[in-house]
BAGU-35342 format. One record per residue (C-alpha): z, x, y. Coordinates in Angstrom, 2 decimals. Example, Ala and Ser with C-alpha at 12.3 -4.5 7.8 and 13.67 -1.06 7.14 Angstrom:
<r <7.80; 12.30; -4.50>>
<r <7.14; 13.67; -1.06>>
END
This chain:
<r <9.61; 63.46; -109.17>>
<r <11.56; 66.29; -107.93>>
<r <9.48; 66.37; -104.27>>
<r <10.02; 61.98; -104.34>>
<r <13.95; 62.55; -104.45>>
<r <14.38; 65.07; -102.11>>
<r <12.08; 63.46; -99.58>>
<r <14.27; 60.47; -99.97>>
<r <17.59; 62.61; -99.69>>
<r <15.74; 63.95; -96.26>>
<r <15.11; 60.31; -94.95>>
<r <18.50; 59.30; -95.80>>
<r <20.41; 62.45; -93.98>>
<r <18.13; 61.62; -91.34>>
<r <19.39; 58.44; -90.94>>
<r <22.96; 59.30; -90.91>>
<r <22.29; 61.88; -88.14>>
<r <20.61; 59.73; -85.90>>
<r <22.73; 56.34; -86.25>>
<r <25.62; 56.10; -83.77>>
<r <28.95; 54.34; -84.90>>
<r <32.08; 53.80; -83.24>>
<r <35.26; 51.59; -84.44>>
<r <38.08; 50.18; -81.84>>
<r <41.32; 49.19; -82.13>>
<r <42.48; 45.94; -79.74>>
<r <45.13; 43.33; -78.95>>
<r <47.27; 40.98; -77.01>>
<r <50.88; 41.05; -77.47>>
<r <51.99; 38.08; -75.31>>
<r <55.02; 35.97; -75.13>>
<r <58.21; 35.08; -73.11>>
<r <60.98; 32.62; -72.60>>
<r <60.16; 28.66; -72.85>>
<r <62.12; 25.30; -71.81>>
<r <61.37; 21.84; -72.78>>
<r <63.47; 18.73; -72.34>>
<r <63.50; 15.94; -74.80>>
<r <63.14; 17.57; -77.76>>
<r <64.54; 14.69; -79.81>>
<r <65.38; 10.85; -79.57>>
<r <68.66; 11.52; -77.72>>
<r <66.88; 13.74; -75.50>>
<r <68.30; 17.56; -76.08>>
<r <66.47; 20.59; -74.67>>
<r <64.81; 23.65; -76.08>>
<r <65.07; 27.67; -75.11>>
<r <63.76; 29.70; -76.47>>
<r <60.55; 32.14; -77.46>>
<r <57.78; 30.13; -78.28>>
<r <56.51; 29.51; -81.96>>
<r <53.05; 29.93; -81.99>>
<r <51.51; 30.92; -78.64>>
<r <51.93; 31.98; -75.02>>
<r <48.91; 32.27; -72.44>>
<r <47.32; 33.47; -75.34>>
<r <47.66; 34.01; -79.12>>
<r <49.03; 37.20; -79.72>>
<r <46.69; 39.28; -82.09>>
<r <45.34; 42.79; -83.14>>
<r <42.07; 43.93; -84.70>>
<r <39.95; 46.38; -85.57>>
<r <36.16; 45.99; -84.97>>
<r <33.13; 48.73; -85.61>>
<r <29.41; 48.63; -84.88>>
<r <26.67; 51.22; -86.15>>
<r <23.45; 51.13; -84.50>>
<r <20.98; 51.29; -87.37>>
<r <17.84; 52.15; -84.75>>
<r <14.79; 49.38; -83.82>>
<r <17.51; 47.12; -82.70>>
<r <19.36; 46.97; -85.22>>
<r <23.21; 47.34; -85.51>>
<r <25.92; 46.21; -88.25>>
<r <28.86; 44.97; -87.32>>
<r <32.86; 44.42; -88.74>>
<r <35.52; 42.42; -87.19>>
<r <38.92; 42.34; -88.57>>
<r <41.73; 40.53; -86.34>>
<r <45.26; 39.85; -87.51>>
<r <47.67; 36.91; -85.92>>
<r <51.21; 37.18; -85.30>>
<r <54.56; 35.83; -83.83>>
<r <55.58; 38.55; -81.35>>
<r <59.31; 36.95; -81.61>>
<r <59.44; 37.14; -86.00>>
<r <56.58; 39.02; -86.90>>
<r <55.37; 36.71; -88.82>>
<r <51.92; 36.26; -89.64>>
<r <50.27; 33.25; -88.63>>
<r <47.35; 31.49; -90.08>>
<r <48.93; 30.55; -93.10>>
<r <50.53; 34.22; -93.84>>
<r <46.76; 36.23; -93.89>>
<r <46.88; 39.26; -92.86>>
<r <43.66; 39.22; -91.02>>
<r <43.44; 35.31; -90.75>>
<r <42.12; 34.91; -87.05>>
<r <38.76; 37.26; -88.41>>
<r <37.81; 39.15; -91.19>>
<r <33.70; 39.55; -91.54>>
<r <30.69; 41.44; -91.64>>
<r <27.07; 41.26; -90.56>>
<r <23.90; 42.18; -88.37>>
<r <22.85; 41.85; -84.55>>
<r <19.58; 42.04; -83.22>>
<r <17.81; 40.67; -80.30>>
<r <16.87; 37.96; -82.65>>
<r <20.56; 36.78; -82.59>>
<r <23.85; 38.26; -85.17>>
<r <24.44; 37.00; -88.88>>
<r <28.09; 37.07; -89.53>>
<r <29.61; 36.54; -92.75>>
<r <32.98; 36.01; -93.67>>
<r <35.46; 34.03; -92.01>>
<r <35.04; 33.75; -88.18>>
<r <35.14; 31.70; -85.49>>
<r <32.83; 28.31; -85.37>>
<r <30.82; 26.61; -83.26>>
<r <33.86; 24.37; -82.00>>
<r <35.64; 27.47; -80.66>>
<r <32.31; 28.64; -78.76>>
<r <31.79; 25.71; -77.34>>
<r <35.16; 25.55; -75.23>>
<r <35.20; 28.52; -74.27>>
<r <33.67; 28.32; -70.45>>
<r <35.06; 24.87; -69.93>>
<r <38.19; 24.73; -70.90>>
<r <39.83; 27.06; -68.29>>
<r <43.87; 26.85; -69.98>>
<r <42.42; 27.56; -73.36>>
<r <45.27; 27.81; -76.57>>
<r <48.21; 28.60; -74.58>>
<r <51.78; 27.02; -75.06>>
<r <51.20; 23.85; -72.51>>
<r <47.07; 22.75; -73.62>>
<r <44.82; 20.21; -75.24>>
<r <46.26; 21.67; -78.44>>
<r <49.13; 19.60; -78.29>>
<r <46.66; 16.53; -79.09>>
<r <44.67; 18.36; -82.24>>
<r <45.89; 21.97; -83.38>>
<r <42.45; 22.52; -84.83>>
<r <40.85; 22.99; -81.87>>
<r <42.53; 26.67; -80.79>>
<r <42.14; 27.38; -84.61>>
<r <38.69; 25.98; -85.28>>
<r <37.40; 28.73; -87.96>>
<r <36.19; 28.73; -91.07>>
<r <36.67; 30.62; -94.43>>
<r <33.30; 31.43; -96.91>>
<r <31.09; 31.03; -94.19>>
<r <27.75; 32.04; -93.13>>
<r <26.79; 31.67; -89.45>>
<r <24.26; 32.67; -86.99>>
<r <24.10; 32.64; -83.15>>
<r <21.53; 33.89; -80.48>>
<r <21.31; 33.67; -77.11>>
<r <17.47; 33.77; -75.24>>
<r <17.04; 33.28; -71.78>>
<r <20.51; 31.41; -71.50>>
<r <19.85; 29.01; -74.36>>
<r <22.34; 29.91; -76.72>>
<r <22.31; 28.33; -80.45>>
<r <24.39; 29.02; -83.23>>
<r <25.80; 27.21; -86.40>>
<r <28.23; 27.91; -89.59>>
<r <28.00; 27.02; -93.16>>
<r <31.40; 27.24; -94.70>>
<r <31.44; 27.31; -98.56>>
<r <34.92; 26.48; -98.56>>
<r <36.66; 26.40; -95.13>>
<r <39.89; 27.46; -95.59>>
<r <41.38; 28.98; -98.77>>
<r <45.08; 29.36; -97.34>>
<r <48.07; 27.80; -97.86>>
<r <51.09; 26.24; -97.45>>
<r <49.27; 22.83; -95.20>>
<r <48.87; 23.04; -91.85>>
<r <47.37; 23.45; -88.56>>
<r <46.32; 26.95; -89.59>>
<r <45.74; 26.75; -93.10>>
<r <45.14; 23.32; -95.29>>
<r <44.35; 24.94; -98.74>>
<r <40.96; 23.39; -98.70>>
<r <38.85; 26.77; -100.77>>
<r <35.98; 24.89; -102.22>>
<r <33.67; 26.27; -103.95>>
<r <35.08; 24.20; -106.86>>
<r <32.43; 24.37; -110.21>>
<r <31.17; 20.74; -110.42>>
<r <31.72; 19.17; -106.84>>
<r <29.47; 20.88; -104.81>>
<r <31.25; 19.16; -101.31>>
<r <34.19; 20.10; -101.77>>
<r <35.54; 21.46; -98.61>>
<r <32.10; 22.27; -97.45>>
<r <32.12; 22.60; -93.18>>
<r <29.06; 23.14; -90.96>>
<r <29.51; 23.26; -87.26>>
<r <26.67; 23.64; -84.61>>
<r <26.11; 24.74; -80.90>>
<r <23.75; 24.30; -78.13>>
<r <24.40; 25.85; -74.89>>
<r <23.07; 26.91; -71.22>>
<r <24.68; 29.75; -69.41>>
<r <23.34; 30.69; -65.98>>
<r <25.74; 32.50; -63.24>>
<r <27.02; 29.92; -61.41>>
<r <27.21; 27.17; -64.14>>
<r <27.27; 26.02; -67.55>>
<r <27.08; 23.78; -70.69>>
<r <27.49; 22.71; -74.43>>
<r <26.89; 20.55; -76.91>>
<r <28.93; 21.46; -80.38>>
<r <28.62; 19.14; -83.55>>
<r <31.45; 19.96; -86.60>>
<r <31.87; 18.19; -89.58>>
<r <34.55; 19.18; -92.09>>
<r <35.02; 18.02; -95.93>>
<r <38.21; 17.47; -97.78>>
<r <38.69; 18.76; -101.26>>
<r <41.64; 17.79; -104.05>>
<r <44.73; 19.19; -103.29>>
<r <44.19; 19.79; -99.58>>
<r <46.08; 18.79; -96.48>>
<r <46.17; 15.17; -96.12>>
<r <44.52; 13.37; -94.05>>
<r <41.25; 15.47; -96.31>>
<r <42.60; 15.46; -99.73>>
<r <39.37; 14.31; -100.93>>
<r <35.42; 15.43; -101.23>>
<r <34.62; 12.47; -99.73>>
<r <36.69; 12.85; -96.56>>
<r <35.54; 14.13; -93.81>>
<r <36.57; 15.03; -90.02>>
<r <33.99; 15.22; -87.43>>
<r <34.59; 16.83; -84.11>>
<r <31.84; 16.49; -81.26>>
<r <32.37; 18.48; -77.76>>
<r <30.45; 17.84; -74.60>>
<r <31.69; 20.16; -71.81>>
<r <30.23; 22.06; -68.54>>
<r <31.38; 24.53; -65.98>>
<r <30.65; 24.94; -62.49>>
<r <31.35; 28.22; -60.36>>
<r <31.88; 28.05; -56.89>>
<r <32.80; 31.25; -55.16>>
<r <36.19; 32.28; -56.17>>
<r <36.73; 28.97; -57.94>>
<r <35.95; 27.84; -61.71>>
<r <35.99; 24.62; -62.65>>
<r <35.68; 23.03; -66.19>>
<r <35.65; 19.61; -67.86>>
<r <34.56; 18.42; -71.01>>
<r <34.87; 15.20; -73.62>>
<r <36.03; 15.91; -77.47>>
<r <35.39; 12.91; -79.71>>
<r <37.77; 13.02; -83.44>>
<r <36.87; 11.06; -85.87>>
<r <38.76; 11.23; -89.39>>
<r <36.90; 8.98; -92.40>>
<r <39.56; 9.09; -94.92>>
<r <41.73; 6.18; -96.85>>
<r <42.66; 5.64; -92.87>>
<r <40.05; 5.94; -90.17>>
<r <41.43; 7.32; -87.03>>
<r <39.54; 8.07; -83.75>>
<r <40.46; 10.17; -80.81>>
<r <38.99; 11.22; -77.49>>
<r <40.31; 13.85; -74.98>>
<r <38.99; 13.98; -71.51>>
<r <39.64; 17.34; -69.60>>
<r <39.52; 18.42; -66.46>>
<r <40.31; 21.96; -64.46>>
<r <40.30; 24.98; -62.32>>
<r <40.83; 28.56; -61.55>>
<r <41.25; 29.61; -58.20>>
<r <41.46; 33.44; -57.66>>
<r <43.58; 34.29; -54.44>>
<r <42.96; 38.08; -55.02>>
<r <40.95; 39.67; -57.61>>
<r <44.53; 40.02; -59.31>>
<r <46.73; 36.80; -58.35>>
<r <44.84; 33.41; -59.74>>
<r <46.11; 29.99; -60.35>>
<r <45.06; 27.44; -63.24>>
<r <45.43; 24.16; -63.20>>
<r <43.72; 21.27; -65.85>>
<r <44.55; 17.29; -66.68>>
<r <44.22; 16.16; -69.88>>
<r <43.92; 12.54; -71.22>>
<r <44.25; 11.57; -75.06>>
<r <43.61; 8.05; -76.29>>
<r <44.10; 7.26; -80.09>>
<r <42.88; 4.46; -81.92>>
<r <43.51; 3.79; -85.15>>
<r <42.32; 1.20; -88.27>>
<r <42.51; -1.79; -86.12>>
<r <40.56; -0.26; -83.37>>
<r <43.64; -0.80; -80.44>>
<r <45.64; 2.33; -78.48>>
<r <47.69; 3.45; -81.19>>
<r <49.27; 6.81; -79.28>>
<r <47.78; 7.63; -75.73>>
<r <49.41; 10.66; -73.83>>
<r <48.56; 12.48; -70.36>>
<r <48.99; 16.35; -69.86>>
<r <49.43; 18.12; -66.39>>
<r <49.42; 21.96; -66.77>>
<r <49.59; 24.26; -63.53>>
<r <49.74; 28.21; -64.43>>
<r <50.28; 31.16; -61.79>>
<r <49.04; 34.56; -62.96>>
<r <49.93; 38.28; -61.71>>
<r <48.00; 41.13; -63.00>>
<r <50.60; 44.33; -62.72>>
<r <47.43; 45.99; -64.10>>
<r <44.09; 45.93; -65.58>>
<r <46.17; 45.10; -68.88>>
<r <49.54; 43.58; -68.00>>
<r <50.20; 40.19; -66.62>>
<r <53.08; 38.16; -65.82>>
<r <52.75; 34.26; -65.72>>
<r <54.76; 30.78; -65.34>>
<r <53.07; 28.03; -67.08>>
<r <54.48; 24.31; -66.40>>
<r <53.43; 21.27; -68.00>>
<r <54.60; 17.71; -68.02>>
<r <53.54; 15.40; -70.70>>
<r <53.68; 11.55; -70.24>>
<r <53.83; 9.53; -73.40>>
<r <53.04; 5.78; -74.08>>
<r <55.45; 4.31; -76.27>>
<r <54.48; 4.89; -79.71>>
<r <53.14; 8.18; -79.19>>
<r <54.89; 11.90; -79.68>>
<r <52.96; 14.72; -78.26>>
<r <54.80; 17.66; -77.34>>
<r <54.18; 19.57; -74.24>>
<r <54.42; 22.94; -75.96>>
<r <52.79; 24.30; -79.20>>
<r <54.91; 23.80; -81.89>>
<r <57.50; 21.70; -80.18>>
<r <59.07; 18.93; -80.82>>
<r <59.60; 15.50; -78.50>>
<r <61.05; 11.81; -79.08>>
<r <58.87; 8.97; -79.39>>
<r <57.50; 7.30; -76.46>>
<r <59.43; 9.97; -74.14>>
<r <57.83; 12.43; -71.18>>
<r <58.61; 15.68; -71.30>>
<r <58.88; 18.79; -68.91>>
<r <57.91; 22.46; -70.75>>
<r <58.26; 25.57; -68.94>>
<r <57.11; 28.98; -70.05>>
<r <57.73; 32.72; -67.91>>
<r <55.62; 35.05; -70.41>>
<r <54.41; 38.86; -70.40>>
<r <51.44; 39.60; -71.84>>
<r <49.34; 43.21; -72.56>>
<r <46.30; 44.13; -73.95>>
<r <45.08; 47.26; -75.48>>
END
């Protein structure tokens, strides 16, 4: 018995010697100084810092890997959002709400569990060149730069440049108060098995001059939950069909998200996207994308339909600081009331001009 344990102490300090493990600390702090006309039916202005986002959301995280040998290595991610102008916290007050998980990566693909990013946010990520900054496709549906999930189990591998992944959320989001960042939807409710379930899927193809995806993402509501979902038998499906082409110093991206919403009111929208980045120098680049929203609603006719111009100019000062001017002009049909900028506000049926001079640096 004696020889058994020690052997086993051996194997196990043999282990630790051998494994290699390293932990990093990263982040964007990003924001600026935005303008927006029309922020309300008698058409006053905004200045200001913006609410929720700049180029990008600002963040920090820690993240570790140990390399377990034979291909092996576990992983950690833990990634905290904030306001840069408050300090708030974002995603519904958590301090690690953009990630907090654990799990394994091989070269048969990583398990990650815990709450992480979904399918949904994978599958944008080549195409849609603007991404979740202050003038984007946001502005139509604020899940789509926050599309993660709470409770969740999820897998994704990538062979040859075939990439396929998928979540299974126990109970997508356990924060509160409502909104676009947390609905207090927690499942995993004794008795109703749905409640607040979410499962999202990917296919992809990556090669190095082009791209595409395929996402499917079907959320549940649960009692007590942010309306439109306040039921188990709700549900909000997203679909995403998008592609990327590279040619020479230019990207371009476009794409088609379908949003359908089966609740006591069905609602349907579709955004159509299209854009560029053009790199003048490896360190001055321009952006540019057009977005159309239509929304339909019970009785099947345009209920809200908007169009988004966004042009962005981009400055690296260095290999982590970067000045930018985003501008974006949003054109309203009369019973709709999309903002240009995250978070804003505009009067119904009005256009509306939103200009944003940020800073932004990583570490």
């Amino acid at each position: 018995m004696k020889l058994k344990w020690s052997a086993a102490l051996l194997v196990a300090a043999t282990g630790c010697t051998y494994a290699q493990s390293s932990v990093t600390l990263y982040g964007i702090v990003d924001t600026g100084v935005s303008y927006y006309n029309n922020a309300t039916s008698s058409g006053g202005s905004m200045v200001g810092m913006p609410f929720l986002t700049g180029e990008l959301p600002s963040r920090w995280g820690l993240k570790g890997v140990e390399d377990l040998g034979a291909g092996y290595k576990t992983f950690f991610v833990l990634e905290s959002g904030f306001q840069p102008g408050t300090g708030l916290l974002n995603y519904g007050g958590r301090i690690f709400g953009r990630q907090a998980n654990v799990g394994v990566n091989s070269d048969y693909g990583s398990l990650t569990l815990g709450r992480q990013m979904n399918m949904t946010m994978y599958a944008l990520s080549n195409a849609d060149v603007i991404g979740p900054s202050i003038h984007s496709m946001a502005d139509f549906d604020s899940y789509l730069p926050n599309a993660r999930s709470d409770n969740a189990v999820g897998y994704l591998g990538t062979f040859r440049g075939i990439t396929v992944g998928g979540t299974y959320s126990f109970g997508r989001d356990a924060a509160g108060p409502a909104g676009p960042q947390a609905t207090n939807c927690g499942g995993q409710v004794p008795g109703n098995f749905v409640a607040c379930r979410q499962y999202t899927a990917l296919l992809a193809y990556d090669s190095a001059s082009f791209g595409v995806a395929a996402s499917y993402d079907v959320m549940r509501g649960g009692t007590g939950a942010s309306a439109p979902l306040n039921n188990s038998a709700d549900t909000d499906t997203h679909n995403i069909v998008d592609g990327y082409v590279i040619l020479g110093p230019t990207k371009i991206g476009a794409g088609w998200i379908r949003n359908n919403v089966a609740s006591a009111t069905h609602l349907q929208s579709d955004i159509l996207f299209a854009g560029a980045t053009y790199y003048a120098t490896p360190s001055f680049f321009f952006d540019a994308q057009g977005v159309r929203y239509l929304q339909r609603g019970t009785a099947g006719k345009n209920a809200s339909n908007s169009t988004l111009v966004v042009g962005r100019m981009n400055y690296l000062l260095s290999k982590r600081t970067t000045v930018y001017t985003s501008v974006g002009y949003m054109l309203n049909s009369a019973l709709a009331a999309n903002p240009v900028a995250a978070g804003g506000t505009v009067g119904a049926g009005m256009d509306q001009l939103g200009v944003m001079v940020g800073l932004q640096q990583k570490f």
